[in-house]
CHARMM-style PDB file with segment names, atoms N, HN, CA, C and O in Angstrom:
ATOM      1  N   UNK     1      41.442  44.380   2.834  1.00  0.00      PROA
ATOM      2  CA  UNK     1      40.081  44.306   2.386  1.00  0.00      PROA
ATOM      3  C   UNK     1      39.426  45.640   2.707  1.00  0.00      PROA
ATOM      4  O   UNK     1      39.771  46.248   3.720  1.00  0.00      PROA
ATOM      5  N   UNK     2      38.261  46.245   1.683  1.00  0.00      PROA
ATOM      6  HN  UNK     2      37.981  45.751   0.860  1.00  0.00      PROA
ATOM      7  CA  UNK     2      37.929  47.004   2.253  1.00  0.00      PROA
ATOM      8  C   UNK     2      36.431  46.639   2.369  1.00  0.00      PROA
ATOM      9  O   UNK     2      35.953  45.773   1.637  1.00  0.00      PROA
ATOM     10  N   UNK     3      35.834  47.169   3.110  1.00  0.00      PROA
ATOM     11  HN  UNK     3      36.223  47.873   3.705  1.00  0.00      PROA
ATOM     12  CA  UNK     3      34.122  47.114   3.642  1.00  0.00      PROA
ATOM     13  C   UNK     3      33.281  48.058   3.950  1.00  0.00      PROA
ATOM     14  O   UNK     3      33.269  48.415   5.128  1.00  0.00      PROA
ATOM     15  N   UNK     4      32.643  48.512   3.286  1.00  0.00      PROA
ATOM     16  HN  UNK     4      32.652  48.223   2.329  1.00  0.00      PROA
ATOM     17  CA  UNK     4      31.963  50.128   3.328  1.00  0.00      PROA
ATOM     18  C   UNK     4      33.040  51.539   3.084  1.00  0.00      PROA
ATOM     19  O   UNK     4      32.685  52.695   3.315  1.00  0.00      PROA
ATOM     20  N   UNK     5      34.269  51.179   2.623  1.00  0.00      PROA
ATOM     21  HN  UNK     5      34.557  50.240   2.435  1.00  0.00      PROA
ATOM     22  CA  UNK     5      35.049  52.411   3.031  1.00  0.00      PROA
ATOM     23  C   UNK     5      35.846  52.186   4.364  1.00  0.00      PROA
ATOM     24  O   UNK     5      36.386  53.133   4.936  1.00  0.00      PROA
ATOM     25  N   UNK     6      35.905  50.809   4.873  1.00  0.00      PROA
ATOM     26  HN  UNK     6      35.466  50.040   4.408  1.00  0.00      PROA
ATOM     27  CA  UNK     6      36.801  50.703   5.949  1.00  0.00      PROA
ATOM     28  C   UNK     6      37.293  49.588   5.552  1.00  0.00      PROA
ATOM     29  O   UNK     6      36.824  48.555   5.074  1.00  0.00      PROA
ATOM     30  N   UNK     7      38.975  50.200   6.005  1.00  0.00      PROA
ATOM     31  HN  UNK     7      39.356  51.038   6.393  1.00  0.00      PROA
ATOM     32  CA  UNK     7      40.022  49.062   5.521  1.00  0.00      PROA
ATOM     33  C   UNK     7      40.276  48.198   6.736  1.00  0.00      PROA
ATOM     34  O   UNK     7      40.424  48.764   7.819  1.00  0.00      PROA
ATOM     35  N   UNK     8      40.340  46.880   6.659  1.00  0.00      PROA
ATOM     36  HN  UNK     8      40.220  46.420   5.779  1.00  0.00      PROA
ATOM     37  CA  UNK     8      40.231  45.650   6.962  1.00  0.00      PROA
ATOM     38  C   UNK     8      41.390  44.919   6.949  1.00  0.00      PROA
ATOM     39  O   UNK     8      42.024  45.121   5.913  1.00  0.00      PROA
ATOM     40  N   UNK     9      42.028  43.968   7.876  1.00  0.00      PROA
ATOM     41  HN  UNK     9      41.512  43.804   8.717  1.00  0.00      PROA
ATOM     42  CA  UNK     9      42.416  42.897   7.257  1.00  0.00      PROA
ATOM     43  C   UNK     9      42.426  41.734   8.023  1.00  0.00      PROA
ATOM     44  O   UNK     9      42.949  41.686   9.136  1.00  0.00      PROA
ATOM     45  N   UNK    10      41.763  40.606   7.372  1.00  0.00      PROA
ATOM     46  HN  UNK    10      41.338  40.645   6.468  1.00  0.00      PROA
ATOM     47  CA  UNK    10      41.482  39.994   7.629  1.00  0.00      PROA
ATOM     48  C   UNK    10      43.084  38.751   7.747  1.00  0.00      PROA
ATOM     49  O   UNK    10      43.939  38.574   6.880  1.00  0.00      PROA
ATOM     50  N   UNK    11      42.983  38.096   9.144  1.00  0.00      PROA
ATOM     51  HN  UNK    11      42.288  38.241   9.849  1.00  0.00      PROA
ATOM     52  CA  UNK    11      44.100  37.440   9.909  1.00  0.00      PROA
ATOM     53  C   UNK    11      43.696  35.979  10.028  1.00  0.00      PROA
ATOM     54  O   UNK    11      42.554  35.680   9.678  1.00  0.00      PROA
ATOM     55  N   UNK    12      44.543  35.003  10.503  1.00  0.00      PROA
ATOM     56  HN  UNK    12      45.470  35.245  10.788  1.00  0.00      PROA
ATOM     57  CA  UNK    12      44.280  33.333  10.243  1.00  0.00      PROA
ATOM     58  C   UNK    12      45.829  32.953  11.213  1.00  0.00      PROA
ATOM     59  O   UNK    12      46.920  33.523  11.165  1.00  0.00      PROA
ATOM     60  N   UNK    13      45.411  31.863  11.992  1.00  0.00      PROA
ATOM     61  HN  UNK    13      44.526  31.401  12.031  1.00  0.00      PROA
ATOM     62  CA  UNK    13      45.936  31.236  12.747  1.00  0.00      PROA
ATOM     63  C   UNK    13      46.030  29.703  12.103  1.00  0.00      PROA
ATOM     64  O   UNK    13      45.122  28.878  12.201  1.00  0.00      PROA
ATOM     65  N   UNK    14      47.471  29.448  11.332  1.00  0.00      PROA
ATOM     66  HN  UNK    14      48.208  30.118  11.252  1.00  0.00      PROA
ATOM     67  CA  UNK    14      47.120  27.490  11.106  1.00  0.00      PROA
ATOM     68  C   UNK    14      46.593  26.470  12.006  1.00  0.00      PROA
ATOM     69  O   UNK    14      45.625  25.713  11.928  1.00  0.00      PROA
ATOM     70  N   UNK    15      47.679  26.699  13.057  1.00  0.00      PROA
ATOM     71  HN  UNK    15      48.465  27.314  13.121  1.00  0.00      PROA
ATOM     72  CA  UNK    15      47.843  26.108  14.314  1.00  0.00      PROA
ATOM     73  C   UNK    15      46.200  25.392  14.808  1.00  0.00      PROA
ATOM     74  O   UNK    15      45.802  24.230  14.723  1.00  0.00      PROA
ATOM     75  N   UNK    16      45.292  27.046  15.507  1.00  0.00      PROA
ATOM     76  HN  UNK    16      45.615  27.990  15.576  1.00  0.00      PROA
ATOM     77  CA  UNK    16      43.945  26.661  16.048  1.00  0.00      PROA
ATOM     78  C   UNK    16      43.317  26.869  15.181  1.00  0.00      PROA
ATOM     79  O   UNK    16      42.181  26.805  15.650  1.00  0.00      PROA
ATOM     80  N   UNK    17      43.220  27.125  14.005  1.00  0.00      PROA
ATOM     81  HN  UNK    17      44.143  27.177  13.623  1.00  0.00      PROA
ATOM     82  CA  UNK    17      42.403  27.201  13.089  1.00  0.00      PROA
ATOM     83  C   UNK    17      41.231  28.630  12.991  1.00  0.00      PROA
ATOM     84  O   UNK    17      40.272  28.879  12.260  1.00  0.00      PROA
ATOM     85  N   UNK    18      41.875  29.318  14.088  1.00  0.00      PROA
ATOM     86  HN  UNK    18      42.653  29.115  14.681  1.00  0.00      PROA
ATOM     87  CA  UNK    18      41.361  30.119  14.291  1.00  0.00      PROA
ATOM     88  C   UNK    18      41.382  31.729  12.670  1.00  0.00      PROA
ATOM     89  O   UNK    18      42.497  32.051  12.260  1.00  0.00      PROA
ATOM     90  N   UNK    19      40.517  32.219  12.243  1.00  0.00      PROA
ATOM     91  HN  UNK    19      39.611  31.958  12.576  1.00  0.00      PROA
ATOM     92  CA  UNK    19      40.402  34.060  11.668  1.00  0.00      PROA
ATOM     93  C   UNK    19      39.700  35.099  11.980  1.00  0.00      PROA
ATOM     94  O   UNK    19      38.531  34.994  12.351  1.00  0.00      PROA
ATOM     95  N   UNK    20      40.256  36.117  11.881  1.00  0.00      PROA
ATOM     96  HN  UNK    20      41.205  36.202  11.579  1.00  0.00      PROA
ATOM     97  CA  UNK    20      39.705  37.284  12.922  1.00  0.00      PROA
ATOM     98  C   UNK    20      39.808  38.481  11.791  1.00  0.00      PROA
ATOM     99  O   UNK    20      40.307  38.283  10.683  1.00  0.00      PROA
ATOM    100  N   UNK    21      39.350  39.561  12.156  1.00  0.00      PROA
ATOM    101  HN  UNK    21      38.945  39.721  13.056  1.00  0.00      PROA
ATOM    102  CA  UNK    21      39.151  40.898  11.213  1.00  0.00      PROA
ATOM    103  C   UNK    21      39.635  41.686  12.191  1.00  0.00      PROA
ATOM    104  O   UNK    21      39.369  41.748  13.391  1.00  0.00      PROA
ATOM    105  N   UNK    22      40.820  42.625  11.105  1.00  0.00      PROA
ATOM    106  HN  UNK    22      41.036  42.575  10.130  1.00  0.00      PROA
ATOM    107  CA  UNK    22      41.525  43.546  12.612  1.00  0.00      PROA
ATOM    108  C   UNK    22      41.483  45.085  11.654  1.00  0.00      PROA
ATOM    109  O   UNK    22      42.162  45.311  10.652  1.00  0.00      PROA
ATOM    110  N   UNK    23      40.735  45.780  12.137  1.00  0.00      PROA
ATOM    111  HN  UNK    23      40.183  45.596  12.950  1.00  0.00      PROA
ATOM    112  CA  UNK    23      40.690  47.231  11.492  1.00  0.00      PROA
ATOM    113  C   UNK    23      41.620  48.339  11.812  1.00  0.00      PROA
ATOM    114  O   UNK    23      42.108  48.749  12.865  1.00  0.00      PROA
ATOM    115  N   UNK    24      41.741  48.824  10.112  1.00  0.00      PROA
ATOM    116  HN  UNK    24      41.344  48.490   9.257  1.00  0.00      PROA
ATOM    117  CA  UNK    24      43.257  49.174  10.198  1.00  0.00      PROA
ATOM    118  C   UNK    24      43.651  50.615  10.270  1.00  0.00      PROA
ATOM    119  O   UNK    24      44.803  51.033  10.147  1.00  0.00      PROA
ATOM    120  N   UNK    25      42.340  51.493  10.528  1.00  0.00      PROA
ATOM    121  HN  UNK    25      41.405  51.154  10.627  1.00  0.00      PROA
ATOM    122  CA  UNK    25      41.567  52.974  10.571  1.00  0.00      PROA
ATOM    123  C   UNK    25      40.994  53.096  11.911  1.00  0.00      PROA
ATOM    124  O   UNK    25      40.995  52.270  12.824  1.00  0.00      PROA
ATOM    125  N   UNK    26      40.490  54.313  11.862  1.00  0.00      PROA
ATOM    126  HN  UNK    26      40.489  54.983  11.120  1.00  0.00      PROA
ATOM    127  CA  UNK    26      40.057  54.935  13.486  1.00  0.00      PROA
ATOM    128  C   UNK    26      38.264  54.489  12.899  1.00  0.00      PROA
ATOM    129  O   UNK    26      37.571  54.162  13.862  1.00  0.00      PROA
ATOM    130  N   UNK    27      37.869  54.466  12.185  1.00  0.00      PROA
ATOM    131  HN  UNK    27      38.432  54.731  11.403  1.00  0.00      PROA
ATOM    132  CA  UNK    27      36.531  53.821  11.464  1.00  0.00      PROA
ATOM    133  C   UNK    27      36.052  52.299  11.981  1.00  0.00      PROA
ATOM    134  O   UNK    27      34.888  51.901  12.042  1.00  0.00      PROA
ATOM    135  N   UNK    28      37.039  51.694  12.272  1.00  0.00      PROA
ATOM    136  HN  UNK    28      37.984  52.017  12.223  1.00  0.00      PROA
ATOM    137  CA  UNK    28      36.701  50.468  12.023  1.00  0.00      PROA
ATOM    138  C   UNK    28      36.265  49.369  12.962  1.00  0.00      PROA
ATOM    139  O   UNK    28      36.124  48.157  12.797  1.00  0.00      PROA
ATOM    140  N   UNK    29      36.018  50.524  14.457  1.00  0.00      PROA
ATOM    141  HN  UNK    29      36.132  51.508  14.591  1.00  0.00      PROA
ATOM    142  CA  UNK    29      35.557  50.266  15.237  1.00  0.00      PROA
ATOM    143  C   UNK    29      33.703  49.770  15.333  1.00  0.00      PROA
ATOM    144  O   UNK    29      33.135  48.854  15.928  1.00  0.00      PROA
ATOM    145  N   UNK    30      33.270  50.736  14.555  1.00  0.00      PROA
ATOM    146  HN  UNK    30      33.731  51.480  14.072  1.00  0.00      PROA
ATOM    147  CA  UNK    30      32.070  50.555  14.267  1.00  0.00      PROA
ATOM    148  C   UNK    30      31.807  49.632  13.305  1.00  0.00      PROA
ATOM    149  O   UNK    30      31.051  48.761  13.734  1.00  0.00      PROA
ATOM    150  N   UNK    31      32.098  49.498  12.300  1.00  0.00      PROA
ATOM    151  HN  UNK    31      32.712  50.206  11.952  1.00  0.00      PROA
ATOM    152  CA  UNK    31      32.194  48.762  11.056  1.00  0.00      PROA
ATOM    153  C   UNK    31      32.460  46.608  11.708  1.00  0.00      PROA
ATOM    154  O   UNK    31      31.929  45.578  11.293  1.00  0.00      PROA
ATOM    155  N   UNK    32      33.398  46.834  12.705  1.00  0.00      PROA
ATOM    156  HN  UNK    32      33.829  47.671  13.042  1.00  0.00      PROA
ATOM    157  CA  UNK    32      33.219  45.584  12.922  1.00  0.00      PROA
ATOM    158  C   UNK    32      32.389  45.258  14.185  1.00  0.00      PROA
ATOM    159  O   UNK    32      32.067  44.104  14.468  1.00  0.00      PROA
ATOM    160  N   UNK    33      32.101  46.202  14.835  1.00  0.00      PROA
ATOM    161  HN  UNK    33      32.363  47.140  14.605  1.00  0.00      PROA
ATOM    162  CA  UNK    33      30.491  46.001  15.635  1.00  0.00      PROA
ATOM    163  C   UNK    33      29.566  45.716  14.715  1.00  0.00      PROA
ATOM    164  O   UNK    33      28.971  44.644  14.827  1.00  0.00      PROA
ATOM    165  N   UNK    34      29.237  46.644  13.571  1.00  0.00      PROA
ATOM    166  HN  UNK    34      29.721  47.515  13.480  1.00  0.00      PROA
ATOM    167  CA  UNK    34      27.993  46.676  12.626  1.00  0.00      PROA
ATOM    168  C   UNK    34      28.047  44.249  12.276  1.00  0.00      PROA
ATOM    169  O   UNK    34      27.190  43.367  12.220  1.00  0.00      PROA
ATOM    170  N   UNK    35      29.405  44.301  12.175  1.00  0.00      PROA
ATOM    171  HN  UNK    35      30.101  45.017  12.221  1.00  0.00      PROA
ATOM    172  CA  UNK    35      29.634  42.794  11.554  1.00  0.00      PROA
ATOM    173  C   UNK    35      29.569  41.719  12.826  1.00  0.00      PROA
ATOM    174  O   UNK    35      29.058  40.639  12.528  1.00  0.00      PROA
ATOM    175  N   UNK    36      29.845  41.811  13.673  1.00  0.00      PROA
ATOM    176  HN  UNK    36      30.260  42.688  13.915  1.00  0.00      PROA
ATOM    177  CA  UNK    36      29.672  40.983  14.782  1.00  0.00      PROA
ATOM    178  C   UNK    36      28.541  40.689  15.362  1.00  0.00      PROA
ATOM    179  O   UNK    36      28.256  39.835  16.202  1.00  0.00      PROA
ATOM    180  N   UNK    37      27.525  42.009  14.474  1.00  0.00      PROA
ATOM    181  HN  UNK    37      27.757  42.702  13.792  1.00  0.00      PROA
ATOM    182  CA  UNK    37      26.237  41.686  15.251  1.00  0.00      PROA
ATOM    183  C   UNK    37      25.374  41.150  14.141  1.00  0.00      PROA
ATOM    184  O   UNK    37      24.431  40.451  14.512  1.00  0.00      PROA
ATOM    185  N   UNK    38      25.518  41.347  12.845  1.00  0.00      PROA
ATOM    186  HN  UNK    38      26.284  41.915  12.543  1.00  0.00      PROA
ATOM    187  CA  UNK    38      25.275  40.221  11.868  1.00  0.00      PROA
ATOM    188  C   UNK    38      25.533  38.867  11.689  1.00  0.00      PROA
ATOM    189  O   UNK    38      24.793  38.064  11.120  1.00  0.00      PROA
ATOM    190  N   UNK    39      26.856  38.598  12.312  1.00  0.00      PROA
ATOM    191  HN  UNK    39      27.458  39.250  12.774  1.00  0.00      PROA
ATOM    192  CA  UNK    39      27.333  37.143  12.600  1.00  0.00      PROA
ATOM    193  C   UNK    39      26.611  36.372  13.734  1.00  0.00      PROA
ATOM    194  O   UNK    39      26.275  35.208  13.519  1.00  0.00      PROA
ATOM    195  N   UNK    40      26.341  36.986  14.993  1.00  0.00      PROA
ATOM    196  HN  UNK    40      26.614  37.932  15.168  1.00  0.00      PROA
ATOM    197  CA  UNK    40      25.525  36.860  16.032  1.00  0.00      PROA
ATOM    198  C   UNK    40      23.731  36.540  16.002  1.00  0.00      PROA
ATOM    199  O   UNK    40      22.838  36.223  16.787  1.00  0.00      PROA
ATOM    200  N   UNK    41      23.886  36.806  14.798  1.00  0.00      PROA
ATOM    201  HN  UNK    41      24.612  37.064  14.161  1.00  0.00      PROA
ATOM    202  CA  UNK    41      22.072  36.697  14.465  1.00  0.00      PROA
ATOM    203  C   UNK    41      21.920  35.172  14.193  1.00  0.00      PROA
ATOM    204  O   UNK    41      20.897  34.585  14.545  1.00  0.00      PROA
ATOM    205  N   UNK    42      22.799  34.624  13.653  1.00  0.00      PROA
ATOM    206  HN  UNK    42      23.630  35.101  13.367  1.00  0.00      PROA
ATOM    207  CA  UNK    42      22.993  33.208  13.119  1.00  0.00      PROA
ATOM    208  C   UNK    42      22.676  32.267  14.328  1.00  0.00      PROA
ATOM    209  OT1 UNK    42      22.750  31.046  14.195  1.00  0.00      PROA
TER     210      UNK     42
END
């Protein structure tokens, strides 16, 4: 996936039902701060 210009990919666990976003660039550190703190507003 990409997201602003940062490549992404997004991961899934059957088991716990658990998905996570794992960045796949030196970028994507920020990019999934910028998203964690949008998810966090909720």
């Amino acid at each position: 996936m990409d997201f602003e210009g940062c490549r992404l990919l997004l991961k899934g666990e059957h088991y716990s039902g658990q998905m996570w976003l794992e960045g796949l660039d030196s970028e994507a550190q920020e990019t999934l701060l910028f998203l964690a703190g949008l998810l966090g507003e909720r």
